[in-house]
C-alpha positions as protocol buffer text, in pm:
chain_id: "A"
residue {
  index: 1
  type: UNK
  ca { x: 0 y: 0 z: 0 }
}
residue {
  index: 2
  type: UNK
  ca { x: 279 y: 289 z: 86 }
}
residue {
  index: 3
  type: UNK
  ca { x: 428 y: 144 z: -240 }
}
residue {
  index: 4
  type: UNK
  ca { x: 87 y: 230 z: -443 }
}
residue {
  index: 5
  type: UNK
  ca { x: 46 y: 580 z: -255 }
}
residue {
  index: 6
  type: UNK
  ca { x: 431 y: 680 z: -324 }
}
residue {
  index: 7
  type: UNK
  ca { x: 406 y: 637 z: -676 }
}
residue {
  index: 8
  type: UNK
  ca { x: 100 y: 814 z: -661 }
}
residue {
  index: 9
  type: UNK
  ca { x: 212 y: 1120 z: -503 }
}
residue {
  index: 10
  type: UNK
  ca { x: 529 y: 1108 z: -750 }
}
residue {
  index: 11
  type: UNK
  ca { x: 233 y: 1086 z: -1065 }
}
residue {
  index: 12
  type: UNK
  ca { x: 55 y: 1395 z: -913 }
}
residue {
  index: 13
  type: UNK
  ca { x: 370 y: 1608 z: -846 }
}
residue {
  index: 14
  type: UNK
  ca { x: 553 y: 1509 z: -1209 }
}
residue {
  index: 15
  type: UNK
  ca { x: 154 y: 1665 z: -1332 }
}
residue {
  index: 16
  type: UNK
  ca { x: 216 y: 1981 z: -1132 }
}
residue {
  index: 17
  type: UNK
  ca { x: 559 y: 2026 z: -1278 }
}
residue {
  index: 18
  type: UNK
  ca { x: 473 y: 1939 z: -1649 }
}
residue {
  index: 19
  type: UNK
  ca { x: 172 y: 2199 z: -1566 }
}
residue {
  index: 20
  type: UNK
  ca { x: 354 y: 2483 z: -1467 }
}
residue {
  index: 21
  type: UNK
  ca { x: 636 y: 2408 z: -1743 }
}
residue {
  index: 22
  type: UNK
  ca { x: 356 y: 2482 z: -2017 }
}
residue {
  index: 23
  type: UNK
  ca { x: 190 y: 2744 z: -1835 }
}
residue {
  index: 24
  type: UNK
  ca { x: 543 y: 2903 z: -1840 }
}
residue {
  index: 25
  type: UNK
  ca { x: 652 y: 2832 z: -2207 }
}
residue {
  index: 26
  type: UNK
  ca { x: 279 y: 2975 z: -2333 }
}
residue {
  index: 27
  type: UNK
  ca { x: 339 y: 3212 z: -2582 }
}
residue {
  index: 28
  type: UNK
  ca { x: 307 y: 3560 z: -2435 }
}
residue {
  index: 29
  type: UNK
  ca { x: 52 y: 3871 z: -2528 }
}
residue {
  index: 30
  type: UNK
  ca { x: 252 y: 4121 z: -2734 }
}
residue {
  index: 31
  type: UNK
  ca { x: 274 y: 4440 z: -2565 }
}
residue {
  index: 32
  type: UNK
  ca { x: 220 y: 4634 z: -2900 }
}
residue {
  index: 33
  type: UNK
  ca { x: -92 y: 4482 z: -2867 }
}
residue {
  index: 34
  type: UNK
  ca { x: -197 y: 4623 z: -2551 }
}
residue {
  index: 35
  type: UNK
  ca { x: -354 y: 4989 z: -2692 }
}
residue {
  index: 36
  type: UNK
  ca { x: -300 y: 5271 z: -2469 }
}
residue {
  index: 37
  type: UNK
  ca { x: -133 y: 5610 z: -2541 }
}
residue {
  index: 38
  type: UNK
  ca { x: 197 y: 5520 z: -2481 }
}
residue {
  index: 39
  type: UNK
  ca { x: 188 y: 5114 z: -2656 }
}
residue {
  index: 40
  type: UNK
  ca { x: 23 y: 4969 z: -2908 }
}
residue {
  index: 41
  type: UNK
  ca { x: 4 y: 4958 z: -3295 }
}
residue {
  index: 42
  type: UNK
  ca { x: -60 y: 5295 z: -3548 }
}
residue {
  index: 43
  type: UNK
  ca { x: -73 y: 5350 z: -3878 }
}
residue {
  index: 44
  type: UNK
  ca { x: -69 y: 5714 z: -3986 }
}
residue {
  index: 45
  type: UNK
  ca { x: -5 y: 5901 z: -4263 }
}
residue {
  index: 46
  type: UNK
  ca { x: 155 y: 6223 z: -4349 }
}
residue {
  index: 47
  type: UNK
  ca { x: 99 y: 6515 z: -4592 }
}
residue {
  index: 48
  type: UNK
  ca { x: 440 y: 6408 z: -4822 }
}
residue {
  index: 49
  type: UNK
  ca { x: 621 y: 6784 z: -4787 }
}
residue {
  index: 50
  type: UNK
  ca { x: 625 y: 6709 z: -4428 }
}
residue {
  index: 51
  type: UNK
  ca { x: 742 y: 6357 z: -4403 }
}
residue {
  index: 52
  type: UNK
  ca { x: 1141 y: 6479 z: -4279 }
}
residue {
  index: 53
  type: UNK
  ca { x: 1002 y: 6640 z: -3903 }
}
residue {
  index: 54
  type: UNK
  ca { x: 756 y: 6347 z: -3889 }
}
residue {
  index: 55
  type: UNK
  ca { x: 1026 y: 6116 z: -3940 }
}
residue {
  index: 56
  type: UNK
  ca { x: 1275 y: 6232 z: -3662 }
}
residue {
  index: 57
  type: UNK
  ca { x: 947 y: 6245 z: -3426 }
}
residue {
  index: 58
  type: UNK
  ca { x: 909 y: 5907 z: -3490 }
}
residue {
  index: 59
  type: UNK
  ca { x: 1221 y: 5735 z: -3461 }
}
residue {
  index: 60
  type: UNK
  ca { x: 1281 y: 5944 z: -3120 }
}
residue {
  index: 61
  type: UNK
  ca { x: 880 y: 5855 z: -3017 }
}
residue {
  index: 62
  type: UNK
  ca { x: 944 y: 5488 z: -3063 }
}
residue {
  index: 63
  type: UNK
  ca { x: 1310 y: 5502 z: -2909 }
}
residue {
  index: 64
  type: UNK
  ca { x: 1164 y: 5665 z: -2589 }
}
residue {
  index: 65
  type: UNK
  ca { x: 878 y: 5423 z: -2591 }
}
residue {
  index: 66
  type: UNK
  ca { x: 957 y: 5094 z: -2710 }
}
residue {
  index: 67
  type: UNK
  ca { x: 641 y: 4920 z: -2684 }
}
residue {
  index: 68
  type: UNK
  ca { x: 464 y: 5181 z: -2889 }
}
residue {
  index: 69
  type: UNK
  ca { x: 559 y: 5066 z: -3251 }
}
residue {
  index: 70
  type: UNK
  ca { x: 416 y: 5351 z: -3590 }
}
residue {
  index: 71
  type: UNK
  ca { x: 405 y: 5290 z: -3940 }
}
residue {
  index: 72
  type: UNK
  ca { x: 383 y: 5592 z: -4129 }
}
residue {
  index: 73
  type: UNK
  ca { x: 269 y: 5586 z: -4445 }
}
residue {
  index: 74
  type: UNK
  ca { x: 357 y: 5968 z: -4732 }
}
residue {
  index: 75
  type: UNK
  ca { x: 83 y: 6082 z: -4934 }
}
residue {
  index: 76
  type: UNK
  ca { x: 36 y: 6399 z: -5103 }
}
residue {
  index: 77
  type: UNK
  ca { x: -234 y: 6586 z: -4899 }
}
residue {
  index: 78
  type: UNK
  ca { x: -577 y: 6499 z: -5061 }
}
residue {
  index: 79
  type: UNK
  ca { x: -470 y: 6122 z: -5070 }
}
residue {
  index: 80
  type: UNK
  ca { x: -371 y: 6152 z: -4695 }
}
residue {
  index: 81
  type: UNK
  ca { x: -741 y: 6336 z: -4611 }
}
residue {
  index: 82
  type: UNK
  ca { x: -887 y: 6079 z: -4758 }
}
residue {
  index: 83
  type: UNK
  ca { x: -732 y: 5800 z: -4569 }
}
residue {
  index: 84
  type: UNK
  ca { x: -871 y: 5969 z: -4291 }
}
residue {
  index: 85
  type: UNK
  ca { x: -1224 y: 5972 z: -4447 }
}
residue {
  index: 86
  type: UNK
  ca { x: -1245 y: 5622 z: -4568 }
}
residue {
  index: 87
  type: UNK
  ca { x: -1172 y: 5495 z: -4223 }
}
residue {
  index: 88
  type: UNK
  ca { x: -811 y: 5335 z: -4354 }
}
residue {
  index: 89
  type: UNK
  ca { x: -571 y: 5540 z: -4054 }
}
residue {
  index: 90
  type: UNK
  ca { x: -693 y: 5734 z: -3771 }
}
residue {
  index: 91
  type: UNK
  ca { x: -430 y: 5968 z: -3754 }
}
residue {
  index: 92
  type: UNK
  ca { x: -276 y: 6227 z: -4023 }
}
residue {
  index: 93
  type: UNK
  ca { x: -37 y: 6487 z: -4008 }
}
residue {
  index: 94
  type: UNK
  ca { x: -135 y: 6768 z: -4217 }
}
residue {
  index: 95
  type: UNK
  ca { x: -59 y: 7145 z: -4323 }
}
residue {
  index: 96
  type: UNK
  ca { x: -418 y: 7230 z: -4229 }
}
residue {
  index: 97
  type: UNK
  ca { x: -703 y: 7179 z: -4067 }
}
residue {
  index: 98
  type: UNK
  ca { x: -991 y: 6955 z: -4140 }
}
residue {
  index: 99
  type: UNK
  ca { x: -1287 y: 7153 z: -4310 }
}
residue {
  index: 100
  type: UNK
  ca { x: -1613 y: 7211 z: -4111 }
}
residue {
  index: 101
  type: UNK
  ca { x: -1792 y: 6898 z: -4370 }
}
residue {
  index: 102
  type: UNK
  ca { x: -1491 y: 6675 z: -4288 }
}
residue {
  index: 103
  type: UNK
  ca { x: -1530 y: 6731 z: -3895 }
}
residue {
  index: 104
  type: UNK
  ca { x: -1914 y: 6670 z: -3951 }
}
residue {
  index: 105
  type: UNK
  ca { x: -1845 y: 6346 z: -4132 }
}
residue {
  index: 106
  type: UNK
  ca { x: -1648 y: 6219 z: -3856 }
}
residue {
  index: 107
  type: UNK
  ca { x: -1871 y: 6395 z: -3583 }
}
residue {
  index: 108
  type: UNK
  ca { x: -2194 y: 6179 z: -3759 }
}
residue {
  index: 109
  type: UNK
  ca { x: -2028 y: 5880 z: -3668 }
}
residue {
  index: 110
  type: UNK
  ca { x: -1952 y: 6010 z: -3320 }
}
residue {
  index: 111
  type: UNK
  ca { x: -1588 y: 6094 z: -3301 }
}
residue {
  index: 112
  type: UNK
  ca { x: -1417 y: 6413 z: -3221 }
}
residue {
  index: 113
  type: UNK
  ca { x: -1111 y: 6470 z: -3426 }
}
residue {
  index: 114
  type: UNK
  ca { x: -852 y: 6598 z: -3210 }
}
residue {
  index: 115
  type: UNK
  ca { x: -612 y: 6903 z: -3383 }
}
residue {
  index: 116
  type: UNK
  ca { x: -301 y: 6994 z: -3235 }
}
residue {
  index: 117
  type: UNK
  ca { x: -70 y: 7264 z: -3390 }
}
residue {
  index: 118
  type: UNK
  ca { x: 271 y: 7195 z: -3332 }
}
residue {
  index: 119
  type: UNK
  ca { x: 486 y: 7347 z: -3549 }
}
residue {
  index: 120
  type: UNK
  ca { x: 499 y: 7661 z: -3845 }
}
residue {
  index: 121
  type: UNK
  ca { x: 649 y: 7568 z: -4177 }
}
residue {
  index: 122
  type: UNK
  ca { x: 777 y: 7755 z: -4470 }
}
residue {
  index: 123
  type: UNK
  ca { x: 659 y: 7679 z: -4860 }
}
residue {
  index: 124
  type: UNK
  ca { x: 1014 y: 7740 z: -5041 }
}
residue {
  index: 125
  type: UNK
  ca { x: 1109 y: 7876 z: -5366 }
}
residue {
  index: 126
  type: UNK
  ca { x: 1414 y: 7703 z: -5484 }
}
residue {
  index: 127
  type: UNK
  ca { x: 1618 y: 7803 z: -5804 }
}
residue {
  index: 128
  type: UNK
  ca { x: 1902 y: 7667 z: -5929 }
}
residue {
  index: 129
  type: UNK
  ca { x: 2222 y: 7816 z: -5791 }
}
residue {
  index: 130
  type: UNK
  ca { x: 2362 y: 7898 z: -6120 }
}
residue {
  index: 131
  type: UNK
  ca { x: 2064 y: 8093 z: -6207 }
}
residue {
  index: 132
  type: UNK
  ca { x: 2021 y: 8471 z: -6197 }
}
residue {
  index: 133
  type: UNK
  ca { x: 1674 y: 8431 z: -5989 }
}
residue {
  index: 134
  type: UNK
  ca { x: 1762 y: 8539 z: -5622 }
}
residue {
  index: 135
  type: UNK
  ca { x: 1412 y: 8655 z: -5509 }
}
residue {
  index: 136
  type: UNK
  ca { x: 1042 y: 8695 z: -5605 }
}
residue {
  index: 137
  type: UNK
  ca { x: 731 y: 8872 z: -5566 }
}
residue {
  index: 138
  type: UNK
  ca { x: 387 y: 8697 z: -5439 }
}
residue {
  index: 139
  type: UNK
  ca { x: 268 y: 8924 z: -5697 }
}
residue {
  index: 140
  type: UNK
  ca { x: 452 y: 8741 z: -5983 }
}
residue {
  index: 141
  type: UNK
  ca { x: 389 y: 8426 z: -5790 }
}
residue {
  index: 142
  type: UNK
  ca { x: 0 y: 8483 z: -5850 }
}
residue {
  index: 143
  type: UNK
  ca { x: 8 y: 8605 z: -6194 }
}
residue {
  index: 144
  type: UNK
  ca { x: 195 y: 8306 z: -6303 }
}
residue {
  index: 145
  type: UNK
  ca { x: -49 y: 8083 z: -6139 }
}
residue {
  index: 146
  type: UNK
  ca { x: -390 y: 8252 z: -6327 }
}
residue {
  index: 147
  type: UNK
  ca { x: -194 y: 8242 z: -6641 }
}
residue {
  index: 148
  type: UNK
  ca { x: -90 y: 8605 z: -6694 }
}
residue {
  index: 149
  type: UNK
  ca { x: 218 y: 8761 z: -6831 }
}
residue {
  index: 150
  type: UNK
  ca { x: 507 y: 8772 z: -6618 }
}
residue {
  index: 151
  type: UNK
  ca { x: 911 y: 8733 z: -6599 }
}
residue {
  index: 152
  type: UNK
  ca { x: 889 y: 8454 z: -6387 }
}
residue {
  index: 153
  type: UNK
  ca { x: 1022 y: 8098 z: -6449 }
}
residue {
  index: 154
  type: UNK
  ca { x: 853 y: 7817 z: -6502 }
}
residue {
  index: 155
  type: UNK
  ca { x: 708 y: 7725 z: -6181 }
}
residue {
  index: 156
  type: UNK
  ca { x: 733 y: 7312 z: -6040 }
}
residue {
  index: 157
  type: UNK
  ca { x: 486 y: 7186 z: -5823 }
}
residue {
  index: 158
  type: UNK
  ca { x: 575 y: 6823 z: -5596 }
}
residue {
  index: 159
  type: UNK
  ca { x: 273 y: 6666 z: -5679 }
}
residue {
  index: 160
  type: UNK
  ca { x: -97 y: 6807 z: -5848 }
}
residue {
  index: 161
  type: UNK
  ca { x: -277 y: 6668 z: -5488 }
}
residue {
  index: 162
  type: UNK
  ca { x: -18 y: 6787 z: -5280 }
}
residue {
  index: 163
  type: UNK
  ca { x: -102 y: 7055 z: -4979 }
}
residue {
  index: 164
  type: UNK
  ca { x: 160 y: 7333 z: -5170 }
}
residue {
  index: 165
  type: UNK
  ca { x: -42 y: 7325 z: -5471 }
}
residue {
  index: 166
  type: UNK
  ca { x: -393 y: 7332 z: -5231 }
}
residue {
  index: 167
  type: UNK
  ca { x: -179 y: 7643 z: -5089 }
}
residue {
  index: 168
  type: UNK
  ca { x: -51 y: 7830 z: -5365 }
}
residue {
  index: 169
  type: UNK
  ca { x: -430 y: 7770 z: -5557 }
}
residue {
  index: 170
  type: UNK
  ca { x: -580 y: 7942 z: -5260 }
}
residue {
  index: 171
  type: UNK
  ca { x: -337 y: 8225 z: -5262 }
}
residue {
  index: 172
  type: UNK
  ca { x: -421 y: 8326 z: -5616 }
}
residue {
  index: 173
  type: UNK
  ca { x: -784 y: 8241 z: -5589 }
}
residue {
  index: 174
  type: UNK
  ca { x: -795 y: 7961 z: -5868 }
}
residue {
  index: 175
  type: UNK
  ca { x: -906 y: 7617 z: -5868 }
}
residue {
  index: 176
  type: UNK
  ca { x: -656 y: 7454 z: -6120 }
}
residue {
  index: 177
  type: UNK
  ca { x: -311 y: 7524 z: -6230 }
}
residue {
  index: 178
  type: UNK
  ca { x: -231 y: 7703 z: -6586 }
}
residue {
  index: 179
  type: UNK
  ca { x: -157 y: 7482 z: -6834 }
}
residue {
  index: 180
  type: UNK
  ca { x: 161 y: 7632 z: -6981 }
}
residue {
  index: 181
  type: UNK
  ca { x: 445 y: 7714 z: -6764 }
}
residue {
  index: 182
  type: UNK
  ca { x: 343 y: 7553 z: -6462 }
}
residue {
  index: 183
  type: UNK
  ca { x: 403 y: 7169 z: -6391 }
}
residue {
  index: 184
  type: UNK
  ca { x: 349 y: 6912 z: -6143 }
}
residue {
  index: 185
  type: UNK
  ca { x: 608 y: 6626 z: -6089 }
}
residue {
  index: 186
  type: UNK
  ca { x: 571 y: 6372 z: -5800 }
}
residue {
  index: 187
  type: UNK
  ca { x: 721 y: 6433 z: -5520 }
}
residue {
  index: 188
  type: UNK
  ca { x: 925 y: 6709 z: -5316 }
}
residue {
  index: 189
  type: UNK
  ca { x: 1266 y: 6494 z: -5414 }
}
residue {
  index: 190
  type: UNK
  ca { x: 1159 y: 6515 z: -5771 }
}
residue {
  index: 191
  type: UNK
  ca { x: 1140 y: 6875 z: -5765 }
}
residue {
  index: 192
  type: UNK
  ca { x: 1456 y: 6939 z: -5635 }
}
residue {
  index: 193
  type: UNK
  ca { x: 1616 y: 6722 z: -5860 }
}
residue {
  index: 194
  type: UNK
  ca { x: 1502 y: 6961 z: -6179 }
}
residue {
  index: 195
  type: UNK
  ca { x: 1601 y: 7250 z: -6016 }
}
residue {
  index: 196
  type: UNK
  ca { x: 1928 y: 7116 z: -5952 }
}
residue {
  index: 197
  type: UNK
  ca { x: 1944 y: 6998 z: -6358 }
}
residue {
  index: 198
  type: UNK
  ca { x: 1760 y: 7295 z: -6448 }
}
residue {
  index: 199
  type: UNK
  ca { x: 1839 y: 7652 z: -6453 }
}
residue {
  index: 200
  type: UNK
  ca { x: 1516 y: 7784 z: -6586 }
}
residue {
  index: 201
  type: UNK
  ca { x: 1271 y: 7703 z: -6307 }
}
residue {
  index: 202
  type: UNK
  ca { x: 1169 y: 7771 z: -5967 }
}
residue {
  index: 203
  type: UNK
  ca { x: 1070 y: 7486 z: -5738 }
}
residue {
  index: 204
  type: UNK
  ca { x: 822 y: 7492 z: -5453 }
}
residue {
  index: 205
  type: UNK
  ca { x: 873 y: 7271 z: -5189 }
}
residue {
  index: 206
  type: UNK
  ca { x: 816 y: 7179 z: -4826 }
}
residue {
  index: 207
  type: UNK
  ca { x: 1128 y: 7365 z: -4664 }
}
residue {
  index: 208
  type: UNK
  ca { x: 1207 y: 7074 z: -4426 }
}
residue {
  index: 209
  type: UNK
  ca { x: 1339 y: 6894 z: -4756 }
}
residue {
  index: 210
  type: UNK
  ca { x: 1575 y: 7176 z: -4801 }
}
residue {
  index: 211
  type: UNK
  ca { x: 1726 y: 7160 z: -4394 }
}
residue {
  index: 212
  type: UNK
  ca { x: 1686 y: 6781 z: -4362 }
}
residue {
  index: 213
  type: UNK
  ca { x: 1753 y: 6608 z: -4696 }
}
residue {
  index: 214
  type: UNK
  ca { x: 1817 y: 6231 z: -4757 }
}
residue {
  index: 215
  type: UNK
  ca { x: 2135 y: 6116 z: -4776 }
}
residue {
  index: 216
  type: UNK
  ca { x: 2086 y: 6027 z: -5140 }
}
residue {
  index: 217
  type: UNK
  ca { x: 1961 y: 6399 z: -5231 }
}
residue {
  index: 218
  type: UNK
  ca { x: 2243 y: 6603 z: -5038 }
}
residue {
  index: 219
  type: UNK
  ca { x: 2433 y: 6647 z: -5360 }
}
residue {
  index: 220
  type: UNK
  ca { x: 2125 y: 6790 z: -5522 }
}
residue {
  index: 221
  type: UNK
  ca { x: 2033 y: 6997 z: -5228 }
}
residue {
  index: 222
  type: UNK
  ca { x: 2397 y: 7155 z: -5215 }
}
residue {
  index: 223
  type: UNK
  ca { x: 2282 y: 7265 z: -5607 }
}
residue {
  index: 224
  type: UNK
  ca { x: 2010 y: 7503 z: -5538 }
}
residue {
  index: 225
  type: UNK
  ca { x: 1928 y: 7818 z: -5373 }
}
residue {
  index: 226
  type: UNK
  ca { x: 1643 y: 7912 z: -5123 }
}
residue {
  index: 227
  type: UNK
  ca { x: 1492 y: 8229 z: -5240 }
}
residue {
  index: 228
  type: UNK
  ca { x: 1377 y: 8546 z: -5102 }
}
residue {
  index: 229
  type: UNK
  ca { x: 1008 y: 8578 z: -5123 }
}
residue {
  index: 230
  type: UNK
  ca { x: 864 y: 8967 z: -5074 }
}
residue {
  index: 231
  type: UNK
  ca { x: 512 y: 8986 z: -5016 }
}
residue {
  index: 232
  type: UNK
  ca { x: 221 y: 9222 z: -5159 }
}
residue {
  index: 233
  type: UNK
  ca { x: 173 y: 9567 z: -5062 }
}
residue {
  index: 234
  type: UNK
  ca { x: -4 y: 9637 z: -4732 }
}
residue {
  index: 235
  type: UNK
  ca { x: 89 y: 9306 z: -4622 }
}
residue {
  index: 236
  type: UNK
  ca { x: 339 y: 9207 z: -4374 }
}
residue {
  index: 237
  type: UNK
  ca { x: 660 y: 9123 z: -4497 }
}
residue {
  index: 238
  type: UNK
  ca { x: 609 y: 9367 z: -4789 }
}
residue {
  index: 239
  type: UNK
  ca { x: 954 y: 9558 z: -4685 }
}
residue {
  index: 240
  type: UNK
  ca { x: 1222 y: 9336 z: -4815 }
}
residue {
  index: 241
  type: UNK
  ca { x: 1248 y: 8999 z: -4945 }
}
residue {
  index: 242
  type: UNK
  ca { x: 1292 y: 8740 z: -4678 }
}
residue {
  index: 243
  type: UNK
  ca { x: 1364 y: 8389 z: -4639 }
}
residue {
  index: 244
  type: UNK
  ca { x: 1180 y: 8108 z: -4454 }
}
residue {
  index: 245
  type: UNK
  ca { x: 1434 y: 8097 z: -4166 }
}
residue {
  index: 246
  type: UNK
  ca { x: 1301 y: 8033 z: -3792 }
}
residue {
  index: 247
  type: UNK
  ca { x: 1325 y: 8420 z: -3716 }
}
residue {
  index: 248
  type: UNK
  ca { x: 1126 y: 8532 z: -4045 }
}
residue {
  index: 249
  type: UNK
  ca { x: 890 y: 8250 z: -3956 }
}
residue {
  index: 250
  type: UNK
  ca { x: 839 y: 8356 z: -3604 }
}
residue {
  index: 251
  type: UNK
  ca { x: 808 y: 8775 z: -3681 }
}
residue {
  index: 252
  type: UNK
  ca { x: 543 y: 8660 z: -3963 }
}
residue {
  index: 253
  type: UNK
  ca { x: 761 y: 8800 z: -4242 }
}
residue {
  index: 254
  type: UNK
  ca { x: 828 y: 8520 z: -4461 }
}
residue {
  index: 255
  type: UNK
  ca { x: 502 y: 8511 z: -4658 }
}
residue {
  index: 256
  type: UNK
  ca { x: 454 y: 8133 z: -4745 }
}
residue {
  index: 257
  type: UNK
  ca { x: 429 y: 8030 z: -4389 }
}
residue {
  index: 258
  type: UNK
  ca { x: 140 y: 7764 z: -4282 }
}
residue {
  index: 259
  type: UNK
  ca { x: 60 y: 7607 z: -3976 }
}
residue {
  index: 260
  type: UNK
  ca { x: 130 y: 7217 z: -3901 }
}
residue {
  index: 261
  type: UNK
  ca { x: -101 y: 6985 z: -3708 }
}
residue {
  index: 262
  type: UNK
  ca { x: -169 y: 6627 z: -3596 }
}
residue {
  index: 263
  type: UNK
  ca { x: -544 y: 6528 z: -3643 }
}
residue {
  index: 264
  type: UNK
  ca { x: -601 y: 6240 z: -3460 }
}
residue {
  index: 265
  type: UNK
  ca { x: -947 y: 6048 z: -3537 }
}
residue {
  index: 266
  type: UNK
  ca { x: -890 y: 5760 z: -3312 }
}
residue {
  index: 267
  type: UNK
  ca { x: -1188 y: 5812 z: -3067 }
}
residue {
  index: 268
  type: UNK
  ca { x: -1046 y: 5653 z: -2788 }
}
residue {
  index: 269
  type: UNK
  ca { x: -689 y: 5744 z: -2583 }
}
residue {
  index: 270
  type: UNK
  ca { x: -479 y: 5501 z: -2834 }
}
residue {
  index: 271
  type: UNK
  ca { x: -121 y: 5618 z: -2967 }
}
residue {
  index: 272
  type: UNK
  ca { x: -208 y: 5870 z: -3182 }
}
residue {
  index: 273
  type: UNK
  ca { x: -312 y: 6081 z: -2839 }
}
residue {
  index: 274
  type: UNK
  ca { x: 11 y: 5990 z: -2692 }
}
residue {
  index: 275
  type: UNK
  ca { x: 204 y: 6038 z: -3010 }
}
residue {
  index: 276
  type: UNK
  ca { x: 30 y: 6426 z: -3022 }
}
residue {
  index: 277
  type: UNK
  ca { x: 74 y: 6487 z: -2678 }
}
residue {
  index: 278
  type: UNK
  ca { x: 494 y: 6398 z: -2736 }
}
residue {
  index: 279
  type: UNK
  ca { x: 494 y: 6649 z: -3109 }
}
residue {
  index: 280
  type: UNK
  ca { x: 317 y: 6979 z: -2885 }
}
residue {
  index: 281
  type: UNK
  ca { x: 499 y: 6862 z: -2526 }
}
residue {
  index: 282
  type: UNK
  ca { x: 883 y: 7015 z: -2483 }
}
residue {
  index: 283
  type: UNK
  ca { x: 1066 y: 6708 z: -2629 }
}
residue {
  index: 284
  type: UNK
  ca { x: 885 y: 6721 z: -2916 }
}
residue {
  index: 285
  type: UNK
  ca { x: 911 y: 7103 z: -2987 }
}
residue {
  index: 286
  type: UNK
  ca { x: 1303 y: 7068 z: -2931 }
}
residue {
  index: 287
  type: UNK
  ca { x: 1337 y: 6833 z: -3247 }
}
residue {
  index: 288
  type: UNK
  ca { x: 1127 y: 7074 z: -3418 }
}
residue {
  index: 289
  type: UNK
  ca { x: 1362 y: 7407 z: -3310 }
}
residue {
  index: 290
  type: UNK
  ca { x: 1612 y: 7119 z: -3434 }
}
residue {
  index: 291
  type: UNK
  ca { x: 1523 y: 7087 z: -3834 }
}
residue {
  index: 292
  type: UNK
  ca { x: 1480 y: 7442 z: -3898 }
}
residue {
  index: 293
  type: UNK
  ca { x: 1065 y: 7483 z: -3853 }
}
residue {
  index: 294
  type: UNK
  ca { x: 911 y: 7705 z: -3560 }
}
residue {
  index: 295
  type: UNK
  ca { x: 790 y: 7543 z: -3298 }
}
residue {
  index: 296
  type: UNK
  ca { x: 439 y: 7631 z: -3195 }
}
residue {
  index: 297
  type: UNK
  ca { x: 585 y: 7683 z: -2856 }
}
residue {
  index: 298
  type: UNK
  ca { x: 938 y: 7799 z: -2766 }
}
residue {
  index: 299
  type: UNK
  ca { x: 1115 y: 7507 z: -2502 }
}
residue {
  index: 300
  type: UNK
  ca { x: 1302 y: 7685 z: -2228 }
}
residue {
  index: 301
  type: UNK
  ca { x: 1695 y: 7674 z: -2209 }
}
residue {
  index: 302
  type: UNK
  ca { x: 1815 y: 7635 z: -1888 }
}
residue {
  index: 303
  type: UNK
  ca { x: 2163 y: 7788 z: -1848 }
}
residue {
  index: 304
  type: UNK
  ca { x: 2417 y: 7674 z: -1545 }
}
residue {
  index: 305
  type: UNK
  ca { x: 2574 y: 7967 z: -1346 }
}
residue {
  index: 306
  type: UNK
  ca { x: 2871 y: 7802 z: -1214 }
}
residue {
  index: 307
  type: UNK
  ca { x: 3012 y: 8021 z: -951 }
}
């Protein structure tokens, strides 16, 4: 009988162990797939001229945060707006705001969108350096754009749904470009390309391309010039001709500026709140300062006093 019971107590515990052995080599719940602001999964897409800043936000977000993990997907801006609409990301970084019947679409299916400002960015001119071209007027700018006479260059456009040619459309009052004289490639890289292999146009871009190229467009970049833009009479900035640098940016002088934002359509407190909340909070606006944009709000230096 003690025979029978010892092997019995040797079956039960050689159970117990093989039970906790499984329990232990179960495969584990992936933390990306825990959603809260600071872990998860997120696609989101960005307005294409902007892509640079987003970029460096990201790779810092994801460093700082390592179970939060962002796939970021560069479209020109109507494509981007419309992944918001059609329910294919939640979260967009744009050069504007959404309309009032884009908020309504997403209000009738009872979500809030969420719009942060974070940063102010510059639409460049670009000209090749060996061309004479050093500055122009918005005036010229306009009158190119409705099709009437002027000395300007041709003009080059990143893409024909991008948010400079949404900008620049707006600015002259005109809902498509000319047909002669004014072209739209595909992208911000392709744009500075012709500049740099053509000396007869101007290129407008987003100007984080110009301060934060790719490694493969550096020698390209080195081959064209930023130029100054002088704004119409009774305007501000109609003085001089100024460039979009950080100073000119924050003064309101360069005249091609535009707002940045994160919309975030989630509906709940996911990543793309905790992702917004890093862009507008002081780590965030210091990589901004960093690539050459204004931030929407100035960090604070702190500066040592050693006695």
């Amino acid at each position: 009988m003690n025979f029978i019971k010892k092997n019995a107590y040797l079956l039960v515990a050689f159970v117990i162990c093989l039970a906790i052995v499984s329990c232990s080599q179960s495969p584990q719940k992936d933390k990306k797939e825990v959603h809260t602001i600071l872990t998860g999964r997120l696609t989101m897409v960005v307005d294409e001229s902007l892509e640079p800043i987003v970029e460096d936000q990201m790779i810092v977000f994801e460093h700082t945060y390592v179970d939060a993990d962002i796939t970021l997907k560069s479209e020109p801006e109507k494509r981007a707006v419309n992944s918001l609409l059609n329910d294919s990301v939640k979260v967009a970084v744009l050069a504007r705001k959404l309309t009032e019947d884009e908020r309504k679409f997403f209000e009738a299916k009872k979500i809030i969108p969420r719009e942060a400002r974070f940063a102010t960015d510059g639409v460049a001119l670009i000209a090749n350096r060996s061309s004479n071209d050093s500055t122009v007027h918005v005036d010229d700018i306009i009158k190119k754009l409705r099709g009437e006479d002027t000395d300007l260059s041709t003009l080059v456009f990143d893409n024909p749904n991008s948010s400079t040619v949404r900008y620049l459309q707006e600015l002259a009052g005109i809902d498509q470009l000319p047909e002669d004289g004014v072209y739209a490639l595909s992208s911000n890289a392709d744009v500075i390309r012709y500049v740099y292999e053509n000396t007869h146009a101007i290129g407008v871009i987003g100007i984080n391309w110009i301060f934060q190229p790719d490694p493969e467009l550096k020698d390209f970049v080195e081959g064209v010039k930023i130029l100054g833009v002088k704004n119409q009479t009774g305007s501000k900035g109609d003085d001089d001709f100024y460039k979009p640098s950080q100073t000119n940016l924050a003064l309101g002088t360069y005249p091609l500026a535009r707002d940045l934002y994160i919309i975030n359509c989630q509906g709940i407190k996911g990543l793309g709140l905790g992702f917004s909340a890093f862009l507008t909070g002081e780590r965030g606006q210091r990589i901004v300062l960093k690539s050459g944009l204004m931030p929407d709000s100035i960090p604070p230096r702190e500066i040592n006093i050693i006695e």
